[in-house]
C-alpha positions, 0 to 999 in steps of 0.5 A: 240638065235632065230632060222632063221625059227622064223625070216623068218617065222615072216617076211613072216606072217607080210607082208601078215598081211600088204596085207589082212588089206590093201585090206581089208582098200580098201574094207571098203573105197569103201563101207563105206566111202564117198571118191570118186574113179576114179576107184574101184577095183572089190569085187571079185579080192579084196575078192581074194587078201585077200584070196592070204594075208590068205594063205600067213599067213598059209605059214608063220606059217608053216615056223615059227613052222618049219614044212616047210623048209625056202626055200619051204616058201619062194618061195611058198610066193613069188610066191603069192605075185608074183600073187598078183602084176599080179591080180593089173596091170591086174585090172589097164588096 
């Protein structure tokens, strides 16, 4: 049977996995597309975000080999992703 660490930690890695390639989906879109934008957001925050979904993955990796226990993964994971969705409402002003 599969261990809760394993589930929780799978979890934690792919929505950050979903994170980078998004905003790395975005970077590519502002650069080498033709898609008008109404409005960009900078390189810097995105290169950030993409950072914020890497270290997301280590997180989840740490929780799914278990040398983390579930709850410290989670919250450290959550608060991440708790500043990632601030970083997008403050680059929407």
């Amino acid at each position: 049977m599969i261990k809760l660490n394993k589930i929780i930690g799978l979890i934690i890695i792919l929505f950050n996995i979903y994170i980078v390639w998004m905003y790395l989906n975005l970077f590519y879109q502002y650069h080498f597309t033709m898609i008008l934008f109404s409005y960009k957001i900078p390189d810097l925050i995105l290169f950030c975000l993409v950072l914020i979904g890497l270290i997301g993955i280590f997180i989840g990796n740490r929780v799914y080999t278990s040398k983390w226990s579930i709850k410290k993964g989670v919250l450290i994971d959550l608060s991440l992703i708790a500043l990632v969705f601030i970083i997008g409402q403050l680059t929407n002003l």
